[in-house]
Chimera marker file (.cmm) of the C-alpha trace (Angstrom):
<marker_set name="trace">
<marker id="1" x="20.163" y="-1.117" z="-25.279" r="1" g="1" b="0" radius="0.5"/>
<marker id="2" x="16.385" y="-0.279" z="-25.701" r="1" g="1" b="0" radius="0.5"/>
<marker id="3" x="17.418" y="2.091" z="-28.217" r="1" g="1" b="0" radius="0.5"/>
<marker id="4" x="19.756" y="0.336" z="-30.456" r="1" g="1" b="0" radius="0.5"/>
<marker id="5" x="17.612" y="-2.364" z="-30.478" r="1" g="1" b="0" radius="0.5"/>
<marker id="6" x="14.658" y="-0.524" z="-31.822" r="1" g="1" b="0" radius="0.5"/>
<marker id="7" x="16.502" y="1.644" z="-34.116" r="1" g="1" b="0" radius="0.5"/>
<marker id="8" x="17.703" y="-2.329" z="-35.095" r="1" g="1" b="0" radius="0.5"/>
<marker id="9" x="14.469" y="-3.239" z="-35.675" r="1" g="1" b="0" radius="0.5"/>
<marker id="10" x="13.623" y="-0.373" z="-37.855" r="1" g="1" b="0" radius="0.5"/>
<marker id="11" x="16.514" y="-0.522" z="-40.138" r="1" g="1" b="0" radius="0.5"/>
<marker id="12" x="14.927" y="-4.102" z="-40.739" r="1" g="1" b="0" radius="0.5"/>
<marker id="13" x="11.678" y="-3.557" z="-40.683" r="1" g="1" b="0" radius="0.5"/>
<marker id="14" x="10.309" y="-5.733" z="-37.772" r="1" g="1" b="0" radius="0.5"/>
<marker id="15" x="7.114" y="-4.114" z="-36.073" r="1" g="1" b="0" radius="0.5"/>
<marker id="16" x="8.852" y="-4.374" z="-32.539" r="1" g="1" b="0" radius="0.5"/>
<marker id="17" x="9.579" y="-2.070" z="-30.080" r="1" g="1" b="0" radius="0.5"/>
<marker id="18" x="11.679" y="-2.151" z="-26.999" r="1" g="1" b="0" radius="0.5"/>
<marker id="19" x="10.441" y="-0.613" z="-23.450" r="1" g="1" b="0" radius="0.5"/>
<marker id="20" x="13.559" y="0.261" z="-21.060" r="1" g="1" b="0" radius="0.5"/>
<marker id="21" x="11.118" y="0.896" z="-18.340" r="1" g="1" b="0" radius="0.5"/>
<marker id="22" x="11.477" y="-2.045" z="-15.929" r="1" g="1" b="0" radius="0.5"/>
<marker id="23" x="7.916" y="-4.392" z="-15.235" r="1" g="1" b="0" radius="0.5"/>
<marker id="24" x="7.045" y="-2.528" z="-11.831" r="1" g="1" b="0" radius="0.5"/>
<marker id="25" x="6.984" y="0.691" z="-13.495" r="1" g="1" b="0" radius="0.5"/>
<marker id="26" x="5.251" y="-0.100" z="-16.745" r="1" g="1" b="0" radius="0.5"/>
<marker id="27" x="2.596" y="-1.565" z="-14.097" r="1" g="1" b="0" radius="0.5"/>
<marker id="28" x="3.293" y="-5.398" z="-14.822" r="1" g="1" b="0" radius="0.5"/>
<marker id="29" x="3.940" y="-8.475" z="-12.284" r="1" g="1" b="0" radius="0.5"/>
<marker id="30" x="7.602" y="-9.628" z="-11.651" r="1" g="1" b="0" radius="0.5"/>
<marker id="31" x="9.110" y="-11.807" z="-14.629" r="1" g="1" b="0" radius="0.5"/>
<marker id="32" x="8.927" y="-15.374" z="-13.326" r="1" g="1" b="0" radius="0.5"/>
<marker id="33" x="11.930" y="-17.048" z="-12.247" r="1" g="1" b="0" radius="0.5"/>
<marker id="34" x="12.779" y="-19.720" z="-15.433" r="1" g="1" b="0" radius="0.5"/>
<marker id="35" x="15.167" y="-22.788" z="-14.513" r="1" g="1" b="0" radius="0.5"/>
<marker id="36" x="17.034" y="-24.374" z="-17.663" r="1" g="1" b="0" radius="0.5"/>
<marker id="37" x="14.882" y="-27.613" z="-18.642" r="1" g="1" b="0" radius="0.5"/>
<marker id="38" x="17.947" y="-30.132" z="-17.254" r="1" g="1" b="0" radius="0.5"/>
<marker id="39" x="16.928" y="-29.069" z="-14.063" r="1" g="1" b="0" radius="0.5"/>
<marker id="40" x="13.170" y="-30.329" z="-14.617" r="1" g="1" b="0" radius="0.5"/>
<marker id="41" x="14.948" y="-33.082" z="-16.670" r="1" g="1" b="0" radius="0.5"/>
<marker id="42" x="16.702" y="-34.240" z="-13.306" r="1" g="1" b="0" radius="0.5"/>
<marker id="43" x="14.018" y="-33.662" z="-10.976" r="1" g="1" b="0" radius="0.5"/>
<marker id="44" x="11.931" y="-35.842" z="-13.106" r="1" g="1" b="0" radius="0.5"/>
<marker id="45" x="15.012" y="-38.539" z="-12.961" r="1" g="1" b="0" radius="0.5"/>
<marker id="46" x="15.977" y="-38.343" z="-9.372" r="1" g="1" b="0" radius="0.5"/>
<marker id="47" x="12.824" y="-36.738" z="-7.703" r="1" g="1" b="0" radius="0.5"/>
<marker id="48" x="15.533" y="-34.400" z="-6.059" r="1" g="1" b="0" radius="0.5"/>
<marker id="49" x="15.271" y="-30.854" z="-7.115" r="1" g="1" b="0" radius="0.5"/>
<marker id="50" x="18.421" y="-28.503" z="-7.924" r="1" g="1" b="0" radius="0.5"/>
<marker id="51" x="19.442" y="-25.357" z="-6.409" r="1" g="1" b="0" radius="0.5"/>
<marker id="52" x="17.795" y="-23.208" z="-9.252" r="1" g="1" b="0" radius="0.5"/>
<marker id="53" x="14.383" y="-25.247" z="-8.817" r="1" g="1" b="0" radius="0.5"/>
<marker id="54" x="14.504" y="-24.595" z="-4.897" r="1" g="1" b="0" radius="0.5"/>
<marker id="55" x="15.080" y="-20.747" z="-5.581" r="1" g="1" b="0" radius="0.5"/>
<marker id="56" x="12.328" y="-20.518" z="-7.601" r="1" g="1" b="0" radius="0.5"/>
<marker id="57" x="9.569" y="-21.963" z="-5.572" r="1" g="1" b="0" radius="0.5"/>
<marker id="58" x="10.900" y="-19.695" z="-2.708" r="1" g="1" b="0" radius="0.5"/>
<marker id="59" x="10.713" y="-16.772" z="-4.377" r="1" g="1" b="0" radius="0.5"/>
<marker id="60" x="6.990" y="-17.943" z="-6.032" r="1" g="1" b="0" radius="0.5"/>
<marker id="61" x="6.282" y="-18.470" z="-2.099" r="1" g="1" b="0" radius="0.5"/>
<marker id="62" x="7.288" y="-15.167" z="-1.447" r="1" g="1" b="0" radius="0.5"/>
<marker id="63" x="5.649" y="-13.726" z="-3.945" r="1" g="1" b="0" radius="0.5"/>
<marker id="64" x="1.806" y="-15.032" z="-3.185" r="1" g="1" b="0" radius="0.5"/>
<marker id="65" x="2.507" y="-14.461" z="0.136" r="1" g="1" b="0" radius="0.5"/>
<marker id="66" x="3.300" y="-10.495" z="-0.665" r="1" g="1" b="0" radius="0.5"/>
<marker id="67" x="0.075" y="-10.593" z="-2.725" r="1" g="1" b="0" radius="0.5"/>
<marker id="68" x="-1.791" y="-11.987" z="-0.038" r="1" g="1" b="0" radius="0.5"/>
<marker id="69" x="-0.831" y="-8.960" z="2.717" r="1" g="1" b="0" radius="0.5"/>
<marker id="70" x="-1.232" y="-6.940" z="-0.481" r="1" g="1" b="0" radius="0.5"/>
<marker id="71" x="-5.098" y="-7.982" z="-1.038" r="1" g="1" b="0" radius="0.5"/>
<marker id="72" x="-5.535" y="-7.551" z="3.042" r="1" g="1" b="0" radius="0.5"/>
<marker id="73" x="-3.938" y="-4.331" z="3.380" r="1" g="1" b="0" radius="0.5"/>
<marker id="74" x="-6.371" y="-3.145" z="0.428" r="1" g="1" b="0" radius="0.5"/>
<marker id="75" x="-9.529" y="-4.644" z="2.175" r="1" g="1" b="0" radius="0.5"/>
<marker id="76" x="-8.686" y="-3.092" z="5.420" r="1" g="1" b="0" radius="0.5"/>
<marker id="77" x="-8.354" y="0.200" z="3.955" r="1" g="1" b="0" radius="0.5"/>
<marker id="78" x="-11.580" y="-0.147" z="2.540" r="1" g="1" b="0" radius="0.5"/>
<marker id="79" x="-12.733" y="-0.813" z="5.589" r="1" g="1" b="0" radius="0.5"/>
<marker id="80" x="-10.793" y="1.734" z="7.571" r="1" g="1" b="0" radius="0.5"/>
<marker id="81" x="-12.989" y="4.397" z="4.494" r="1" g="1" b="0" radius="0.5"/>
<marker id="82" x="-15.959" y="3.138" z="5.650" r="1" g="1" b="0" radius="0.5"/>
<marker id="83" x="-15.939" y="3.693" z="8.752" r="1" g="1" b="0" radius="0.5"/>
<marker id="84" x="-14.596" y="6.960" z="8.782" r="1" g="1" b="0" radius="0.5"/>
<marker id="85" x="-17.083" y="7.479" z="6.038" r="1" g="1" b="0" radius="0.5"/>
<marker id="86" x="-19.560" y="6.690" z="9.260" r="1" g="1" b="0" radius="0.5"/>
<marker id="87" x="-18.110" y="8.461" z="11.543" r="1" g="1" b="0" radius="0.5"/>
<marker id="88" x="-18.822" y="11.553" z="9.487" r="1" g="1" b="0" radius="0.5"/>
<marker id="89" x="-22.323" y="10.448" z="8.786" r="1" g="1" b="0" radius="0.5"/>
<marker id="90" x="-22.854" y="10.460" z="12.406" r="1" g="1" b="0" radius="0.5"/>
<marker id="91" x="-20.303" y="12.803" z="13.569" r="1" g="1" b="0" radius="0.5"/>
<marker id="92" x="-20.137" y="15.415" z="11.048" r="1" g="1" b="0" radius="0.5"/>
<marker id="93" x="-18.986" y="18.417" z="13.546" r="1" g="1" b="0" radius="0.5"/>
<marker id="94" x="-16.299" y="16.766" z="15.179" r="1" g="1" b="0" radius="0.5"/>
<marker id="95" x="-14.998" y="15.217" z="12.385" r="1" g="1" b="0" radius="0.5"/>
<marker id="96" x="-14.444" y="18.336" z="9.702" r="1" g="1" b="0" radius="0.5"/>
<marker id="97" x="-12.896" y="19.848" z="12.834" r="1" g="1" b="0" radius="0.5"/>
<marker id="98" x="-10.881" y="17.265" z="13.813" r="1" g="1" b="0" radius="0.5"/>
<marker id="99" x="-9.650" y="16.908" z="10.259" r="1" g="1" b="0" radius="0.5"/>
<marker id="100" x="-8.202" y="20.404" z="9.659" r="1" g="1" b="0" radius="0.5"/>
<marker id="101" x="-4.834" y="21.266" z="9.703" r="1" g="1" b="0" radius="0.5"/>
<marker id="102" x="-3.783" y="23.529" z="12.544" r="1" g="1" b="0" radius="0.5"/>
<marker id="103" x="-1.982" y="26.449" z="10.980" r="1" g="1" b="0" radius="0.5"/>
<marker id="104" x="0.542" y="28.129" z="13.154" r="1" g="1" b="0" radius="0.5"/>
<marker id="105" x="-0.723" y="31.344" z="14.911" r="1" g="1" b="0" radius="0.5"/>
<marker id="106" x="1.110" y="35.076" z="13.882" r="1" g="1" b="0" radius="0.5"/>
<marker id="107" x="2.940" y="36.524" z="16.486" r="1" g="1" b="0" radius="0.5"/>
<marker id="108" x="1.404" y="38.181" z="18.772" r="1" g="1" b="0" radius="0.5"/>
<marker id="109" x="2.726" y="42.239" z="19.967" r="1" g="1" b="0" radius="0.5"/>
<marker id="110" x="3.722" y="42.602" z="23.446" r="1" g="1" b="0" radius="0.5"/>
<marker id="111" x="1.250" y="45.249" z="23.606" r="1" g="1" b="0" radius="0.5"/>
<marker id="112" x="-1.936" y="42.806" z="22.830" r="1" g="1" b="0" radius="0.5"/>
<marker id="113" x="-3.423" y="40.554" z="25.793" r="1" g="1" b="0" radius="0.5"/>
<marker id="114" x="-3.213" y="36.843" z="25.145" r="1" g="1" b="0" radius="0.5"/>
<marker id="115" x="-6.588" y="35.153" z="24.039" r="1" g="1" b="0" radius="0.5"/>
<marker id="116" x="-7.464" y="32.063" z="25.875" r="1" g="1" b="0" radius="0.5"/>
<marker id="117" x="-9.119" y="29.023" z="24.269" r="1" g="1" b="0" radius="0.5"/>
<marker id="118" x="-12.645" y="27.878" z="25.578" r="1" g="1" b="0" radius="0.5"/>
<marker id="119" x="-12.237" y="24.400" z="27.223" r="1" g="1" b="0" radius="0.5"/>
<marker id="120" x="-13.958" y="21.754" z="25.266" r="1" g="1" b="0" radius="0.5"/>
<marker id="121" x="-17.333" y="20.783" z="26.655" r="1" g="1" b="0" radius="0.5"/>
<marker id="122" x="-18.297" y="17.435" z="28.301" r="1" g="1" b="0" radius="0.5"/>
<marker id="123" x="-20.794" y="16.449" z="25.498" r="1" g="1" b="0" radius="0.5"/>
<marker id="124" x="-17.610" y="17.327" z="23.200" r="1" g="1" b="0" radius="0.5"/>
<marker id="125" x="-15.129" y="15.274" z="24.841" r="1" g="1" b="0" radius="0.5"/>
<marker id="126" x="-17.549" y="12.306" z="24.968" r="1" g="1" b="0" radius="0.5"/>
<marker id="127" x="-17.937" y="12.666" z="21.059" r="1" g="1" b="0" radius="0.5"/>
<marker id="128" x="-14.164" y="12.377" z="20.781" r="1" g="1" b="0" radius="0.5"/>
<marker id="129" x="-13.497" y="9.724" z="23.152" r="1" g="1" b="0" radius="0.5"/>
<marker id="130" x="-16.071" y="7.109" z="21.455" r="1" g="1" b="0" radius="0.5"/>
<marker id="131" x="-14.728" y="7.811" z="18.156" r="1" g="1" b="0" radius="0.5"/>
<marker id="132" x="-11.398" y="7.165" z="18.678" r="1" g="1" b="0" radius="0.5"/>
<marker id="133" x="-12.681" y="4.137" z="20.265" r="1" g="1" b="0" radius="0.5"/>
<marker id="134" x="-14.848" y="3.348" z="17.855" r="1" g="1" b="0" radius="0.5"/>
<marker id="135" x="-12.172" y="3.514" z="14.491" r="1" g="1" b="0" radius="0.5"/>
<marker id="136" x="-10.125" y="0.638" z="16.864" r="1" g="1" b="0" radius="0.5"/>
<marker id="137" x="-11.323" y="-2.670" z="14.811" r="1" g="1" b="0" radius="0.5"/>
<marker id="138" x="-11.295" y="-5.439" z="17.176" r="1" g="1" b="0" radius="0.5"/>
<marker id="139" x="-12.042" y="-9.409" z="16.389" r="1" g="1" b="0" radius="0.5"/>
<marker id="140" x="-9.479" y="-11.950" z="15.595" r="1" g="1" b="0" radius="0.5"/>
<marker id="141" x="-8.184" y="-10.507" z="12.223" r="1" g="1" b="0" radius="0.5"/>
<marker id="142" x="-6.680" y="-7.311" z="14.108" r="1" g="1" b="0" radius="0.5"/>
<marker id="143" x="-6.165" y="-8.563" z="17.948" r="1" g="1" b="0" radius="0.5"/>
<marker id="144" x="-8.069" y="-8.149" z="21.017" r="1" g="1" b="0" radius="0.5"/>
<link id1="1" id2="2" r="1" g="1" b="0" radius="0.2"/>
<link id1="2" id2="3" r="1" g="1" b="0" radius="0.2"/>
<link id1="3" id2="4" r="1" g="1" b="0" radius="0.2"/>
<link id1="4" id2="5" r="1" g="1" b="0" radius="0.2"/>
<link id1="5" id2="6" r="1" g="1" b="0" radius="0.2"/>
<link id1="6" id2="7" r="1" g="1" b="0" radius="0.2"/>
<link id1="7" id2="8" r="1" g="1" b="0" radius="0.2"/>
<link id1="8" id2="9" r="1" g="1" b="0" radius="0.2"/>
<link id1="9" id2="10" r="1" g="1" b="0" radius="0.2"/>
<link id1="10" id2="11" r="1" g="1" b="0" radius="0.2"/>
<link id1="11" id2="12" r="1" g="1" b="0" radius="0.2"/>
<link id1="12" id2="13" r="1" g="1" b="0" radius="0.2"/>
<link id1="13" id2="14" r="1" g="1" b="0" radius="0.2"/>
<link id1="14" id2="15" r="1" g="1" b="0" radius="0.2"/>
<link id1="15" id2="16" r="1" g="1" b="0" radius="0.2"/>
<link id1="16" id2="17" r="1" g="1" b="0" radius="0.2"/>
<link id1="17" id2="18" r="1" g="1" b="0" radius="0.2"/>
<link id1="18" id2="19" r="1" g="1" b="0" radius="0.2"/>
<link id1="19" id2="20" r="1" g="1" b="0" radius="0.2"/>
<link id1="20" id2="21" r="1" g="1" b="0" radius="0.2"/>
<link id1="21" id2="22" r="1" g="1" b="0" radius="0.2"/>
<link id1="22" id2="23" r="1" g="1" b="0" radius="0.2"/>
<link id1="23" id2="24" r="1" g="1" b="0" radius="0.2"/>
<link id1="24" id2="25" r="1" g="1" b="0" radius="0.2"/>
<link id1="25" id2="26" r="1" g="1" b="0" radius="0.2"/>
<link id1="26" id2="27" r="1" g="1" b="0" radius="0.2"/>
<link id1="27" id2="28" r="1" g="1" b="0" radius="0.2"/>
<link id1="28" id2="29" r="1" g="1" b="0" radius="0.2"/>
<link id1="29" id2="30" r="1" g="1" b="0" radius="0.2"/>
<link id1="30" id2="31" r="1" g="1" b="0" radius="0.2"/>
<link id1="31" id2="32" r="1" g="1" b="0" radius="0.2"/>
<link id1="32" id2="33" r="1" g="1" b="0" radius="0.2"/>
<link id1="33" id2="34" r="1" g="1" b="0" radius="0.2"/>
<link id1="34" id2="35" r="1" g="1" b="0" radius="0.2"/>
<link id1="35" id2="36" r="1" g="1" b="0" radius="0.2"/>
<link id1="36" id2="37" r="1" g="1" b="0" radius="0.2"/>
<link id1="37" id2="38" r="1" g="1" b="0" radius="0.2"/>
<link id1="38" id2="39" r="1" g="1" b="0" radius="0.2"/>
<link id1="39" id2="40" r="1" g="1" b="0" radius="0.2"/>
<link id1="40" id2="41" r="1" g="1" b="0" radius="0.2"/>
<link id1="41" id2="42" r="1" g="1" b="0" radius="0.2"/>
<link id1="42" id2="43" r="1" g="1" b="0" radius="0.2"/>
<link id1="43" id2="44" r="1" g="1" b="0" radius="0.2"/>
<link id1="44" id2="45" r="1" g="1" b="0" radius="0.2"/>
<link id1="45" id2="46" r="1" g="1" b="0" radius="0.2"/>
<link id1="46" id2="47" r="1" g="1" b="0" radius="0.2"/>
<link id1="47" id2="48" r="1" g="1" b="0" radius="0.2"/>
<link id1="48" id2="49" r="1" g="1" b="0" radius="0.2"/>
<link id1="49" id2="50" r="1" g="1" b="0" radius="0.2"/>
<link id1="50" id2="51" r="1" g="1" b="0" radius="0.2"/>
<link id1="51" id2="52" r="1" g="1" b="0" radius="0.2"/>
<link id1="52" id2="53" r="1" g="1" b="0" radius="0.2"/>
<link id1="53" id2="54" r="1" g="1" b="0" radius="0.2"/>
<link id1="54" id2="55" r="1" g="1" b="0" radius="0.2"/>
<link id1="55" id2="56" r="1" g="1" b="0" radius="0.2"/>
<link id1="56" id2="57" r="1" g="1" b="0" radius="0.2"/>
<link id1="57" id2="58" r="1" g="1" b="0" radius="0.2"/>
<link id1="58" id2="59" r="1" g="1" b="0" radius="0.2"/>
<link id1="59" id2="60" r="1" g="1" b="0" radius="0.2"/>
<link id1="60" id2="61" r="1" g="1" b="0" radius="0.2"/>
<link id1="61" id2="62" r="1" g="1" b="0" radius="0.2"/>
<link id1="62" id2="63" r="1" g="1" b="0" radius="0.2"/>
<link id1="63" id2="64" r="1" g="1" b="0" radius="0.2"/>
<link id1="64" id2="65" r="1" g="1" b="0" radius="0.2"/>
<link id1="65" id2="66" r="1" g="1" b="0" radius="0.2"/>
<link id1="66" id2="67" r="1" g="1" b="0" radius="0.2"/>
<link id1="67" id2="68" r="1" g="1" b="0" radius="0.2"/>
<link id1="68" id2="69" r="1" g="1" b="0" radius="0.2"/>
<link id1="69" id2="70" r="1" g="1" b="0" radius="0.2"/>
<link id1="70" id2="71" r="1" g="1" b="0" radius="0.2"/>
<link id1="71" id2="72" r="1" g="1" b="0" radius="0.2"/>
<link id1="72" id2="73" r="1" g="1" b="0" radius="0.2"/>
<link id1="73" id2="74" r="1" g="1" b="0" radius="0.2"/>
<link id1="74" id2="75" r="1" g="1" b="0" radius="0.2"/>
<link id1="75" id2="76" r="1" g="1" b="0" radius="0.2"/>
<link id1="76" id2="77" r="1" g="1" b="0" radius="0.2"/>
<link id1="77" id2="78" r="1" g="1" b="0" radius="0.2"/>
<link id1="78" id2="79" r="1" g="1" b="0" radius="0.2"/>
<link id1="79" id2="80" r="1" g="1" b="0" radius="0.2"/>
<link id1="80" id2="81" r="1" g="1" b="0" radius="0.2"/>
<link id1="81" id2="82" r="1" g="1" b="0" radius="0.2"/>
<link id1="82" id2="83" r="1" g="1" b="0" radius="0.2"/>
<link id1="83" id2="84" r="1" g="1" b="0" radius="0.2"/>
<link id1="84" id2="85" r="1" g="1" b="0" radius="0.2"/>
<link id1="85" id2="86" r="1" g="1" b="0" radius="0.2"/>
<link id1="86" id2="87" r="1" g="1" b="0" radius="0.2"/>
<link id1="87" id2="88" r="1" g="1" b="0" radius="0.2"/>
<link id1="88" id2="89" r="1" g="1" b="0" radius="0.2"/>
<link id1="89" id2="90" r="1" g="1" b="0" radius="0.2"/>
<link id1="90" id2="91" r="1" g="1" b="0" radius="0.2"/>
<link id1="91" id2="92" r="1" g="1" b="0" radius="0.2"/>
<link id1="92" id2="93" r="1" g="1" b="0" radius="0.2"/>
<link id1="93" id2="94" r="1" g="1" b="0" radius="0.2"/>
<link id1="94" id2="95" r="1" g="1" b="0" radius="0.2"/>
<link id1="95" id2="96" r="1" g="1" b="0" radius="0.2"/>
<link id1="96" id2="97" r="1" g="1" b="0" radius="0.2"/>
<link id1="97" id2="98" r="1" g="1" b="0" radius="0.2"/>
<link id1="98" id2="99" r="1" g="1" b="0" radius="0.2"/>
<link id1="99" id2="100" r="1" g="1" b="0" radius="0.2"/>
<link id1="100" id2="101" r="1" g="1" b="0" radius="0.2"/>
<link id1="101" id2="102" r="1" g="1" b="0" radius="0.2"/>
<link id1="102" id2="103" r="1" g="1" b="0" radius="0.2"/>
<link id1="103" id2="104" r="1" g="1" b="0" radius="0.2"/>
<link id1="104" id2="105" r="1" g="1" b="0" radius="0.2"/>
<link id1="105" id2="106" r="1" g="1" b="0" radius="0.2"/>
<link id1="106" id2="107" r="1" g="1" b="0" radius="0.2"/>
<link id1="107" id2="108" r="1" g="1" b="0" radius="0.2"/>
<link id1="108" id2="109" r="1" g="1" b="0" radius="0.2"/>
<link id1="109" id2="110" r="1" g="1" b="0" radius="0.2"/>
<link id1="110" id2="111" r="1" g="1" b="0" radius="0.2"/>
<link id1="111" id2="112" r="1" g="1" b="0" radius="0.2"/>
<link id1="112" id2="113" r="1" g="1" b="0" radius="0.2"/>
<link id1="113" id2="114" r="1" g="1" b="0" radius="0.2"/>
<link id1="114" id2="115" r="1" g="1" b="0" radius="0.2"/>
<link id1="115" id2="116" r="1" g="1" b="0" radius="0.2"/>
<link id1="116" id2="117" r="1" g="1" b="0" radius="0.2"/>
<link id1="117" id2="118" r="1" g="1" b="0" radius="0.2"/>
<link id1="118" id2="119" r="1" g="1" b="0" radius="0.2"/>
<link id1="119" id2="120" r="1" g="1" b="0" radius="0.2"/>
<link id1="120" id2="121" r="1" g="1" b="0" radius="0.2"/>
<link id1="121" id2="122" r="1" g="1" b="0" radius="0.2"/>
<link id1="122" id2="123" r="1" g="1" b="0" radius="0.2"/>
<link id1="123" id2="124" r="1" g="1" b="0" radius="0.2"/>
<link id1="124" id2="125" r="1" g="1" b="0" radius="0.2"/>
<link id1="125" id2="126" r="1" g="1" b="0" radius="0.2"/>
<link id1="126" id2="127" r="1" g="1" b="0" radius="0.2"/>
<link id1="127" id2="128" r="1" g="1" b="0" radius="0.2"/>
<link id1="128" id2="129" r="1" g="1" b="0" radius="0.2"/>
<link id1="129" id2="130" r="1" g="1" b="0" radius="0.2"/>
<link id1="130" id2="131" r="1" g="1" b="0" radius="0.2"/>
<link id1="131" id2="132" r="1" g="1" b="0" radius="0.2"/>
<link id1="132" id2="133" r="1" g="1" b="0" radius="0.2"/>
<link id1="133" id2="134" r="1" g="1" b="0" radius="0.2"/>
<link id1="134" id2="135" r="1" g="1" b="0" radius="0.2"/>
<link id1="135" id2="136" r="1" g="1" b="0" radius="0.2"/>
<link id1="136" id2="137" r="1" g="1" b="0" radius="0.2"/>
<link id1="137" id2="138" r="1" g="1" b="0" radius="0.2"/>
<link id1="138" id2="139" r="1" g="1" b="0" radius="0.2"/>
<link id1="139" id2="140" r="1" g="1" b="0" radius="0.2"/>
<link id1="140" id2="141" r="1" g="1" b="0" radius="0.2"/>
<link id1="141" id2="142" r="1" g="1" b="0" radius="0.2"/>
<link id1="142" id2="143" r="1" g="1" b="0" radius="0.2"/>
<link id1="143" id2="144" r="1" g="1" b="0" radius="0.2"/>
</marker_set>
């Protein structure tokens, strides 16, 4: 439809052009939900609203309360940055080597003795224990 309708407008000469893309992917908010004017007429009249007016203050509901979580969710993950952003300030070691991806081993020959890992240190295991401790956010926003 896009396309006929610009190749439309062409032919005619209007400076308009259609986008098929639909509003989330263009990067735009939802259309708006639009009720015929009778239904504001009658609301007006009998203070009752219609069918089509209660739809579209549920779905406006719905709508700033999915921008709400929206705008938390982006504040905690700012906050989640900075404190991992902290924990490598303070932590630099553990972190970098907590953060790399384990890469699976070759296969060893049957003729090769097996290598054993060293055991982490106390001071080590400390380290780790407080900072997975210390990335749990408590207060009343994220629980006990």
């Amino acid at each position: 439809m896009a396309e006929l309708l610009n190749e439309f407008c062409r032919r005619r000469g209007a400076h308009y052009r259609a986008d098929p893309r639909s509003n989330a992917e263009r990067g735009l908010p939802p259309s708006e939900v639009r009720v015929p004017r009778w239904n504001v007429c009658h609301f007006k009249r009998t203070g009752k609203k219609t069918p089509a007016m209660e739809q579209r203050d549920k779905e406006r509901k719905i709508r700033a309360e999915v921008a709400r979580l929206e705008a938390e969710c982006r504040d905690v993950e700012r906050e989640l940055e900075a404190a991992r952003a902290d924990a490598e300030l303070t932590f630099p070691n553990v972190i970098s080597r907590a953060a790399k991806p384990k890469l699976s081993r070759p296969r060893r020959k049957a003729a090769e003795p097996a290598k054993r890992s060293l055991p982490v240190g106390e001071f080590e295991a400390e380290v780790i224990a407080q900072l997975s401790t210390a990335a749990d956010l408590t207060g009343a926003r994220y629980g006990p």
